[in-house]
PyMOL Python script that loads the backbone (N, CA, C, O; Angstrom):
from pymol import cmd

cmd.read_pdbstr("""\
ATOM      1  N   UNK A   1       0.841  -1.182   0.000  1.00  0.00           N
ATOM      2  CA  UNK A   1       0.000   0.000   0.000  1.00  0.00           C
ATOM      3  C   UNK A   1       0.879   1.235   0.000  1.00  0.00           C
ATOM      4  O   UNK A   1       1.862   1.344   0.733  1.00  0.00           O
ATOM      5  N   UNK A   2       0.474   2.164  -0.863  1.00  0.00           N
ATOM      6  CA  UNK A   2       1.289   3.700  -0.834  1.00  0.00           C
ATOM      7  C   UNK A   2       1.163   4.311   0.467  1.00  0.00           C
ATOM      8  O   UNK A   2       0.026   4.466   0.913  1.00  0.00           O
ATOM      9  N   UNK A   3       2.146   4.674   1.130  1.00  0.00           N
ATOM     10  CA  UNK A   3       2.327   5.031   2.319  1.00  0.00           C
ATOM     11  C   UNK A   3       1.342   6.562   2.066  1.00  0.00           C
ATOM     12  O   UNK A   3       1.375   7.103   3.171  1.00  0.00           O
ATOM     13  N   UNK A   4       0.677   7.275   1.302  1.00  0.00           N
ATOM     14  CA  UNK A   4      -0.675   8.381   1.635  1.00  0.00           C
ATOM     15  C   UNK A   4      -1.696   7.540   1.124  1.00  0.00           C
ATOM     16  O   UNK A   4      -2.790   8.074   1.310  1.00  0.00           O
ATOM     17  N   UNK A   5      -1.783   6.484   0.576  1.00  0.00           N
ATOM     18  CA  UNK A   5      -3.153   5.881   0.275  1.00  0.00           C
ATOM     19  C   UNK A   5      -4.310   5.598   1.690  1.00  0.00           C
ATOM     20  O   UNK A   5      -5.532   5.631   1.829  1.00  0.00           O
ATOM     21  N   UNK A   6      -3.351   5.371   2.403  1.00  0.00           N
ATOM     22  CA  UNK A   6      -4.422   5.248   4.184  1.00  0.00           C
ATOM     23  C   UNK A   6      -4.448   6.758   4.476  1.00  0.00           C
ATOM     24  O   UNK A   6      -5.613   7.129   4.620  1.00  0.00           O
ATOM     25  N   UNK A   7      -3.679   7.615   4.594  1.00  0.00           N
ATOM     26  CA  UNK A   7      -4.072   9.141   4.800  1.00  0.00           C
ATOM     27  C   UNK A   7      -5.084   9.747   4.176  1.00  0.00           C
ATOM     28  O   UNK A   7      -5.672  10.671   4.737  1.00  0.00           O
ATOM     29  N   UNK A   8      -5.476   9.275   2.790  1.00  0.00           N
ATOM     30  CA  UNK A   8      -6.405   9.952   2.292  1.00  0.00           C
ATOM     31  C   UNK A   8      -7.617  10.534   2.879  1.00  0.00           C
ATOM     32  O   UNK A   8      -8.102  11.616   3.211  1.00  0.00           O
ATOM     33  N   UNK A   9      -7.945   8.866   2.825  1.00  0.00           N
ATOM     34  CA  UNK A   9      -9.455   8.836   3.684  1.00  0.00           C
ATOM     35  C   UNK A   9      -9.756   9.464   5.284  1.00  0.00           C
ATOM     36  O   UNK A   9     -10.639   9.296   6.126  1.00  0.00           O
ATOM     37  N   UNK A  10      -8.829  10.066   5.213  1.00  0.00           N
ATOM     38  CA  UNK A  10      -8.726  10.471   7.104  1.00  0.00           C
ATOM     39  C   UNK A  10      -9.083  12.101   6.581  1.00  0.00           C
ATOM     40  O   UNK A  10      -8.595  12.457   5.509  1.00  0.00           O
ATOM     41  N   UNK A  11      -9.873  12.990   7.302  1.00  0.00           N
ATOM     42  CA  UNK A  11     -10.100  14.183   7.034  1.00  0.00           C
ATOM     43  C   UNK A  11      -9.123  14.688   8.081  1.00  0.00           C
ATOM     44  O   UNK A  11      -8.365  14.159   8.894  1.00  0.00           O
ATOM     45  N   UNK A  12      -9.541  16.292   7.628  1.00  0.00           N
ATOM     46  CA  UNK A  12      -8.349  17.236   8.512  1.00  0.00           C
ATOM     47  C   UNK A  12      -8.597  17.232   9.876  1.00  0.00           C
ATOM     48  O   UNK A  12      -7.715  17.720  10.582  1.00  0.00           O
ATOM     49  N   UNK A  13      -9.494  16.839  10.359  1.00  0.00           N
ATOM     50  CA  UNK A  13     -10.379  16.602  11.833  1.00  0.00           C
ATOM     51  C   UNK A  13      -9.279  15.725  12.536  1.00  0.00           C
ATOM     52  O   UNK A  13      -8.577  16.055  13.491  1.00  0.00           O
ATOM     53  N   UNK A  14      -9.286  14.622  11.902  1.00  0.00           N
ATOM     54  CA  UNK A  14      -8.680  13.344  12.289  1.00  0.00           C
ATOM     55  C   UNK A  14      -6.939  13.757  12.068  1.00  0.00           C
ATOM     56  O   UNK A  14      -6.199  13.641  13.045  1.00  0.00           O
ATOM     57  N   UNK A  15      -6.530  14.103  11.098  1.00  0.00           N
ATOM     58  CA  UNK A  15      -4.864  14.816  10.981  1.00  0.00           C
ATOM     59  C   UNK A  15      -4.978  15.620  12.054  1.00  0.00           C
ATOM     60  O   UNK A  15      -4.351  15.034  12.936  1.00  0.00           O
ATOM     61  N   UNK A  16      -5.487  16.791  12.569  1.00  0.00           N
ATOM     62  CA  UNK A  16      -4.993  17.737  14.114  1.00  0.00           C
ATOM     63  C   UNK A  16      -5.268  16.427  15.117  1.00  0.00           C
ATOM     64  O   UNK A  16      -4.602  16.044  16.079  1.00  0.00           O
ATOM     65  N   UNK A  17      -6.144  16.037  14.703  1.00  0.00           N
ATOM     66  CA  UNK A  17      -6.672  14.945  16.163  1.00  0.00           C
ATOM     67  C   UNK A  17      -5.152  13.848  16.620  1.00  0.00           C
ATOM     68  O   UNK A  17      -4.761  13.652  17.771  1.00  0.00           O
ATOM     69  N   UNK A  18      -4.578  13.320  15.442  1.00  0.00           N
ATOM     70  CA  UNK A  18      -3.835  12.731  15.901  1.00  0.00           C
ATOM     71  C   UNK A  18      -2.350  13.665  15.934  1.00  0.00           C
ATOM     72  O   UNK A  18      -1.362  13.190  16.493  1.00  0.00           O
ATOM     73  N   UNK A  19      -2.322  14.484  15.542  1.00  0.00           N
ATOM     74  CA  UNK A  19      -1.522  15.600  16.074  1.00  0.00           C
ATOM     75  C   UNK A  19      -1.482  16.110  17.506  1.00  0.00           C
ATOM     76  O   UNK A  19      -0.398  16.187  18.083  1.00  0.00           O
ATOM     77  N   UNK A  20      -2.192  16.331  17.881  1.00  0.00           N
ATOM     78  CA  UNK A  20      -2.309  16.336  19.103  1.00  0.00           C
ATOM     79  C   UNK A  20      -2.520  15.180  19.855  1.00  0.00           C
ATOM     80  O   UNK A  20      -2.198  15.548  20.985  1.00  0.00           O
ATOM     81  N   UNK A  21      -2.832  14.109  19.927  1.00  0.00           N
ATOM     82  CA  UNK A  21      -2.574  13.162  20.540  1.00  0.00           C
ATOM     83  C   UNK A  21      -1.521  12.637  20.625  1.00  0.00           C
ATOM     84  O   UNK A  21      -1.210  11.918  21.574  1.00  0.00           O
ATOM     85  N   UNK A  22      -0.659  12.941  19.494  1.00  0.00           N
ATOM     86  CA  UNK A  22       0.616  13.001  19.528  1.00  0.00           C
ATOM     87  C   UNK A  22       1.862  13.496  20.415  1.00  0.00           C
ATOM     88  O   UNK A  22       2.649  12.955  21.191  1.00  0.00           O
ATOM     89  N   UNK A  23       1.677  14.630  19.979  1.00  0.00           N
ATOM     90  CA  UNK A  23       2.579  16.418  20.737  1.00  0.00           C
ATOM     91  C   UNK A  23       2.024  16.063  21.653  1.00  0.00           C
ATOM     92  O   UNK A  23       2.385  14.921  21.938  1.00  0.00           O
ATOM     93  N   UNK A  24       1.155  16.520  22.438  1.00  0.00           N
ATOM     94  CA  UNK A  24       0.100  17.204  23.531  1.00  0.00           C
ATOM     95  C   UNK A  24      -0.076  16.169  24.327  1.00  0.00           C
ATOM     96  O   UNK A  24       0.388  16.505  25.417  1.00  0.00           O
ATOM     97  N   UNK A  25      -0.586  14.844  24.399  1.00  0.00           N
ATOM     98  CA  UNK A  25      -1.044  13.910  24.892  1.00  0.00           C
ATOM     99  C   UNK A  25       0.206  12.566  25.106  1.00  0.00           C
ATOM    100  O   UNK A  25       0.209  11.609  25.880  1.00  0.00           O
ATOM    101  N   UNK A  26       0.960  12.902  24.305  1.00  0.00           N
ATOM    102  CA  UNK A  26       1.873  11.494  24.371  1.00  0.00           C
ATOM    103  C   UNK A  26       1.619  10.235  23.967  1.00  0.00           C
ATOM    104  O   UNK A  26       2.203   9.222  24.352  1.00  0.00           O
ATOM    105  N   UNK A  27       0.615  10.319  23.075  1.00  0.00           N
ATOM    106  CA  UNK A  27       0.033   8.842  22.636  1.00  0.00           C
ATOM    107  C   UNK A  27       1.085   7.986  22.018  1.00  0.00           C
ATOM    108  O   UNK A  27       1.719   8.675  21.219  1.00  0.00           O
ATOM    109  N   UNK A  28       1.523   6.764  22.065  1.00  0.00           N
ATOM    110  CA  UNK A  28       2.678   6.124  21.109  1.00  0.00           C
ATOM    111  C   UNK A  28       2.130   6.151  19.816  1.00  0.00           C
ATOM    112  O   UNK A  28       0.989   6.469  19.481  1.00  0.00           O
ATOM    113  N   UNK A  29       2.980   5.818  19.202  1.00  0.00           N
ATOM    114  CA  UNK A  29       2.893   5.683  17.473  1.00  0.00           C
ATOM    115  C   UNK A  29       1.875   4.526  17.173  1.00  0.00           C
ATOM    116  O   UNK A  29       0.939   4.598  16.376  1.00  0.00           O
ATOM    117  N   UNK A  30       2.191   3.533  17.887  1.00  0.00           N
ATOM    118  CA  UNK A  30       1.666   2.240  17.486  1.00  0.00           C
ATOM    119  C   UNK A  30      -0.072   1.993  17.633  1.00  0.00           C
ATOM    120  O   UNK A  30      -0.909   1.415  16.940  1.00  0.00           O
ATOM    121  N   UNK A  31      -0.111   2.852  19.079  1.00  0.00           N
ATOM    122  CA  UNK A  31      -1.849   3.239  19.615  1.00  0.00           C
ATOM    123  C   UNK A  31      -2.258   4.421  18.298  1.00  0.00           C
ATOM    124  O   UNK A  31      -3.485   4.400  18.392  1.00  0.00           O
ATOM    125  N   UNK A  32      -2.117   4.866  17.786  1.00  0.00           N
ATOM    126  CA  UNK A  32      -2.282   6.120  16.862  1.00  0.00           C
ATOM    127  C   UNK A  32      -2.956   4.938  15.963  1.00  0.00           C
ATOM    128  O   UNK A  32      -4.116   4.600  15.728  1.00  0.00           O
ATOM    129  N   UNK A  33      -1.309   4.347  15.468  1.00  0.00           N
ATOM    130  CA  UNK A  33      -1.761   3.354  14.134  1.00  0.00           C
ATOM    131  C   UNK A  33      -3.131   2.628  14.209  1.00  0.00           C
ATOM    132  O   UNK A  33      -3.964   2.720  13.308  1.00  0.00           O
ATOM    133  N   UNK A  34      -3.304   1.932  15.293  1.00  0.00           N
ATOM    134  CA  UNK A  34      -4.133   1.310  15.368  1.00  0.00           C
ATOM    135  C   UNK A  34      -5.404   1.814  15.278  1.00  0.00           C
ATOM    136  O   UNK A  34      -6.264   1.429  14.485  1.00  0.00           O
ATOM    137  N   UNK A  35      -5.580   3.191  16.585  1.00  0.00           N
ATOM    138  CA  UNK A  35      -6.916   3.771  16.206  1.00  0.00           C
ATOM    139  C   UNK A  35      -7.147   4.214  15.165  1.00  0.00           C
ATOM    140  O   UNK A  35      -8.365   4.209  14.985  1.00  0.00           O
ATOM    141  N   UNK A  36      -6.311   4.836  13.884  1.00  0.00           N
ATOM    142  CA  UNK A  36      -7.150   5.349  13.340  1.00  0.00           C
ATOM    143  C   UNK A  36      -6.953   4.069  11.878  1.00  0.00           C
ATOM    144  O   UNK A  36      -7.198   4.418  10.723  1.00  0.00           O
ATOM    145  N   UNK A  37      -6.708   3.314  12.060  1.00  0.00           N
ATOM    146  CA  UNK A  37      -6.118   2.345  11.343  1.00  0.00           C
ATOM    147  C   UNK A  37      -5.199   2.888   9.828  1.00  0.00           C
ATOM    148  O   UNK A  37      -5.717   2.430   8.810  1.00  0.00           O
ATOM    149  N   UNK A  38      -4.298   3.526   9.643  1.00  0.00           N
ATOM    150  CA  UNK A  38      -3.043   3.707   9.263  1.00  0.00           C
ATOM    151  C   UNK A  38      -2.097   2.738   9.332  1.00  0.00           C
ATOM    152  O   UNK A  38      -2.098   1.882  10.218  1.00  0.00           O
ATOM    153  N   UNK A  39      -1.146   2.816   8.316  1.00  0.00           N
ATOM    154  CA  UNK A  39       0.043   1.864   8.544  1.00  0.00           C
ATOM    155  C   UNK A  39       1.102   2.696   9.315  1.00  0.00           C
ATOM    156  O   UNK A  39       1.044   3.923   9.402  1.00  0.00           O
ATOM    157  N   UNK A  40       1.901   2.068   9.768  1.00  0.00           N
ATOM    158  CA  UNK A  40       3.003   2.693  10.942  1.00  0.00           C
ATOM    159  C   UNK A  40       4.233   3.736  10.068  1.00  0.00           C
ATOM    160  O   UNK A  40       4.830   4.654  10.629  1.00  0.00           O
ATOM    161  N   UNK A  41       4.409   3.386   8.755  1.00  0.00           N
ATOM    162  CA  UNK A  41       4.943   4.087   7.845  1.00  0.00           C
ATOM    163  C   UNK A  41       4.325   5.235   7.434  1.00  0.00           C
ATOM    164  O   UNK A  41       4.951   6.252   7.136  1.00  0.00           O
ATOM    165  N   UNK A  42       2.784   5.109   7.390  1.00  0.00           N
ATOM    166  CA  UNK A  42       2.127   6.632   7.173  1.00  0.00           C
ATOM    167  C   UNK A  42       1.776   7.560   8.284  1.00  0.00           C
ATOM    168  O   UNK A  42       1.287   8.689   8.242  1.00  0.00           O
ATOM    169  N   UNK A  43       2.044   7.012   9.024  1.00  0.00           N
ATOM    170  CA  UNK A  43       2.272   7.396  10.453  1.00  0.00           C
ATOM    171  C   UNK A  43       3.581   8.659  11.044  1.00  0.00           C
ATOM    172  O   UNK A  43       3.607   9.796  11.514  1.00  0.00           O
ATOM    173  N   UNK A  44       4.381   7.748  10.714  1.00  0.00           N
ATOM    174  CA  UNK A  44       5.709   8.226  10.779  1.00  0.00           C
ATOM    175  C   UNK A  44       5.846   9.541   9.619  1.00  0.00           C
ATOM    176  O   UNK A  44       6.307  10.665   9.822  1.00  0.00           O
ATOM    177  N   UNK A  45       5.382   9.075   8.588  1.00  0.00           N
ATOM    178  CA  UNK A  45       5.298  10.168   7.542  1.00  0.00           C
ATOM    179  C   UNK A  45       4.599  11.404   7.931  1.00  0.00           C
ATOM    180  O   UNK A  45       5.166  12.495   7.864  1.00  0.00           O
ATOM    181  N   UNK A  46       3.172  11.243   8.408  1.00  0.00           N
ATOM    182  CA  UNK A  46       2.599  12.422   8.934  1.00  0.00           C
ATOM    183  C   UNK A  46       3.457  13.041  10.201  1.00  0.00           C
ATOM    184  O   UNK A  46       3.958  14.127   9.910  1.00  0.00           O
ATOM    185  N   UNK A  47       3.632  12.759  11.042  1.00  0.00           N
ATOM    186  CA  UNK A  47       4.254  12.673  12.469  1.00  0.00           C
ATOM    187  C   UNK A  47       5.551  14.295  12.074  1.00  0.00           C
ATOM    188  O   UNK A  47       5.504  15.398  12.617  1.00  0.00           O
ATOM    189  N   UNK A  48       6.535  13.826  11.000  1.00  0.00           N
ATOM    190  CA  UNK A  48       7.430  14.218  10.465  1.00  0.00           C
ATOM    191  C   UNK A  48       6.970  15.338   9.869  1.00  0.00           C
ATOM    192  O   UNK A  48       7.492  16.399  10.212  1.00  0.00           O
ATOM    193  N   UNK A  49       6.079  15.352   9.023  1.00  0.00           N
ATOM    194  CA  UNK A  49       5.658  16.289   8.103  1.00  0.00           C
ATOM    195  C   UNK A  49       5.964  16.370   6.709  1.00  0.00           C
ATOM    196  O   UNK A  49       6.079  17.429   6.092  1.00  0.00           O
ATOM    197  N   UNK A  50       6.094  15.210   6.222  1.00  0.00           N
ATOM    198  CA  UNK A  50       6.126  14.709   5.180  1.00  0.00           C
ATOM    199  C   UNK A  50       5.090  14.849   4.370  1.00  0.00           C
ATOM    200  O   UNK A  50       5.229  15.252   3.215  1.00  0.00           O
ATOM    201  N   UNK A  51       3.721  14.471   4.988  1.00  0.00           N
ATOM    202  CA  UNK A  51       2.426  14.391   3.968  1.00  0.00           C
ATOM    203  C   UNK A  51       1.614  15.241   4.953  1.00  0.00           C
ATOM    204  O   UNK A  51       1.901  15.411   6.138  1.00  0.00           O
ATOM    205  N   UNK A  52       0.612  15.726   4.331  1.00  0.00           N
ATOM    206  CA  UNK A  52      -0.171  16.355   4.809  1.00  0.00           C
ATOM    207  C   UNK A  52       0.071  17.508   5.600  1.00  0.00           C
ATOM    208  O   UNK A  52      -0.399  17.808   6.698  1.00  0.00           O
ATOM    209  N   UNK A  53       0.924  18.143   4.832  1.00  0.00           N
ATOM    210  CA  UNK A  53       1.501  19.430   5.120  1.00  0.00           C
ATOM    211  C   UNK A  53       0.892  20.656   5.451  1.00  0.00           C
ATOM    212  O   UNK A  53       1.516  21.474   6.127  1.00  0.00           O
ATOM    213  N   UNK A  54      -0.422  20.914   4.997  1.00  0.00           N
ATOM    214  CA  UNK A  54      -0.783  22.324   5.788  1.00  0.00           C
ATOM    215  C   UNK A  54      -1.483  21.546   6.932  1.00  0.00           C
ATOM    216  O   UNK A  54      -1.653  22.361   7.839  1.00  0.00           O
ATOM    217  N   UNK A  55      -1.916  20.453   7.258  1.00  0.00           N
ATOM    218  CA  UNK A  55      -2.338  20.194   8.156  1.00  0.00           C
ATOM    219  C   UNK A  55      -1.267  20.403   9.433  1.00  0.00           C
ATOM    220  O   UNK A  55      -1.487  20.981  10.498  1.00  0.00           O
ATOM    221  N   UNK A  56       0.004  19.723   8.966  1.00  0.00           N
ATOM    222  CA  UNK A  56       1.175  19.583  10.080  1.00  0.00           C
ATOM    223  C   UNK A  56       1.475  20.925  10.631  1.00  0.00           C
ATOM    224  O   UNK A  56       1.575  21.067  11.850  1.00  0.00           O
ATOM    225  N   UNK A  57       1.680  22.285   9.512  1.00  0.00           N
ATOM    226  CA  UNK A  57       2.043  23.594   9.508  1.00  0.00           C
ATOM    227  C   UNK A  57       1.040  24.385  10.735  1.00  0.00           C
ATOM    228  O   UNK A  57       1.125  24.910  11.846  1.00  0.00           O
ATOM    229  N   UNK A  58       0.073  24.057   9.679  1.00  0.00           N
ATOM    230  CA  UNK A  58      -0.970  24.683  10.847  1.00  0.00           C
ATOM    231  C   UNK A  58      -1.439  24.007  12.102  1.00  0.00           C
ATOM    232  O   UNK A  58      -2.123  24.667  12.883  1.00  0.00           O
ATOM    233  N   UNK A  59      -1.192  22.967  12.331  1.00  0.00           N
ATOM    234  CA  UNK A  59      -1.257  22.540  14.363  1.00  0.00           C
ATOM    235  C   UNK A  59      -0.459  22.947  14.720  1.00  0.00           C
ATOM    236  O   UNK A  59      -0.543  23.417  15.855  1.00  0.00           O
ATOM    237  N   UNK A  60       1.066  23.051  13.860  1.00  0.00           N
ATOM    238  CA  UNK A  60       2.314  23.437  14.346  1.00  0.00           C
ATOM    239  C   UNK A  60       2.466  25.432  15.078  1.00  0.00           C
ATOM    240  O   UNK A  60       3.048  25.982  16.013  1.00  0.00           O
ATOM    241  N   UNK A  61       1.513  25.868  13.900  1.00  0.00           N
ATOM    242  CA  UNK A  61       1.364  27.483  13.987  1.00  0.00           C
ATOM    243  C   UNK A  61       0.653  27.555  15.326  1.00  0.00           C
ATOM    244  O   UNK A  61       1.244  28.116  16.249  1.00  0.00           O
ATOM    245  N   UNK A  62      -0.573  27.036  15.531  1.00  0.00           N
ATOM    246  CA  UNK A  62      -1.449  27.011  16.554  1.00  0.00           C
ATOM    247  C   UNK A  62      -0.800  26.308  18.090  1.00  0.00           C
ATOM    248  O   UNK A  62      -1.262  26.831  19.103  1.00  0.00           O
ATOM    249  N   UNK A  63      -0.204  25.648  18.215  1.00  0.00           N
ATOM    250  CA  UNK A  63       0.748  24.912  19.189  1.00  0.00           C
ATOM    251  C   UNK A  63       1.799  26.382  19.820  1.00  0.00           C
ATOM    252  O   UNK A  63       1.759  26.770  20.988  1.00  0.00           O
ATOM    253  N   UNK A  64       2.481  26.866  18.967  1.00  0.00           N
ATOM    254  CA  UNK A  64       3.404  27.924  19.014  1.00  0.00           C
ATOM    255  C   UNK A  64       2.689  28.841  19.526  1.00  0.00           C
ATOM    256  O   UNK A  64       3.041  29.138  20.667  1.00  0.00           O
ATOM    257  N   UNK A  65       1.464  29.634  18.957  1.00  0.00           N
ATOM    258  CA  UNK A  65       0.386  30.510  19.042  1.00  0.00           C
ATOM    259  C   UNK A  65       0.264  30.541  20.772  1.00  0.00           C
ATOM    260  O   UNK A  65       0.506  31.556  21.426  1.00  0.00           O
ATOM    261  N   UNK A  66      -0.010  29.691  21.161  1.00  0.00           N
ATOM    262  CA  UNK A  66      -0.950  28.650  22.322  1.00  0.00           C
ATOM    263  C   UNK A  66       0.103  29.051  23.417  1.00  0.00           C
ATOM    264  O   UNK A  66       0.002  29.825  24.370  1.00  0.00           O
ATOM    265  N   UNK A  67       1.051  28.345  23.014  1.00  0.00           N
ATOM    266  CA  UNK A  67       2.582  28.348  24.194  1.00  0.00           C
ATOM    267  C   UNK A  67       3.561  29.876  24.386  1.00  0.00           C
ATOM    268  O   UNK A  67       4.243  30.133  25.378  1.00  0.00           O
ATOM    269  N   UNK A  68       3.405  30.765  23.149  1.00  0.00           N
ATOM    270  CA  UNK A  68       3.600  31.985  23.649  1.00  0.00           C
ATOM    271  C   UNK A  68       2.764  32.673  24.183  1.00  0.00           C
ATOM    272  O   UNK A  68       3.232  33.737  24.588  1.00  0.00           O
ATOM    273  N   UNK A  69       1.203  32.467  24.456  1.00  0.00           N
ATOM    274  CA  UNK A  69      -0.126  33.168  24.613  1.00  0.00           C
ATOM    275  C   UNK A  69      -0.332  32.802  26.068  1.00  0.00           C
ATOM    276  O   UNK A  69      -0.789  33.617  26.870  1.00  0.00           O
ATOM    277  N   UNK A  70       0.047  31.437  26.434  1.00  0.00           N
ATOM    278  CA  UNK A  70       0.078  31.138  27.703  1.00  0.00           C
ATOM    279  C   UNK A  70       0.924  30.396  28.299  1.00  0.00           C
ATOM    280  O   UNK A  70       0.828  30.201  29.511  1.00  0.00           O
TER     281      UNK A  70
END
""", "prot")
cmd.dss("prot")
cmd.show_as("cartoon", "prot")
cmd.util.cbc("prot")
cmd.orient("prot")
């Protein structure tokens, strides 16, 4: 399987969601994979910021936003 073919189907809801469960929450990689059922390679890809790039940019902007604001 193409490592964005499982990203597709995931909306931008679900990309911040596991963004932050990520950053924010500490969730492992492997619990991620599973819930949202992703492969661990597209995983890693998003995580990085590889795919799904304004999604990554912008949690990233808002995270920054957040932590100088409070």
């Amino acid at each position: 399987m193409d490592s964005r073919s499982d990203l597709i189907k995931l909306g931008d809801e679900d990309i911040y969601l596991i963004l932050y469960l990520w950053k924010v929450k500490g969730y492992e990689t492997k619990e991620l994979a599973q819930r949202f059922h992703i492969s661990a390679e597209s995983l890693e890809d998003l995580l990085s910021g590889h795919v799904r790039r304004d999604c990554y940019r912008g949690f990233n902007r808002i995270e920054k936003y957040l932590v100088e604001t409070y």
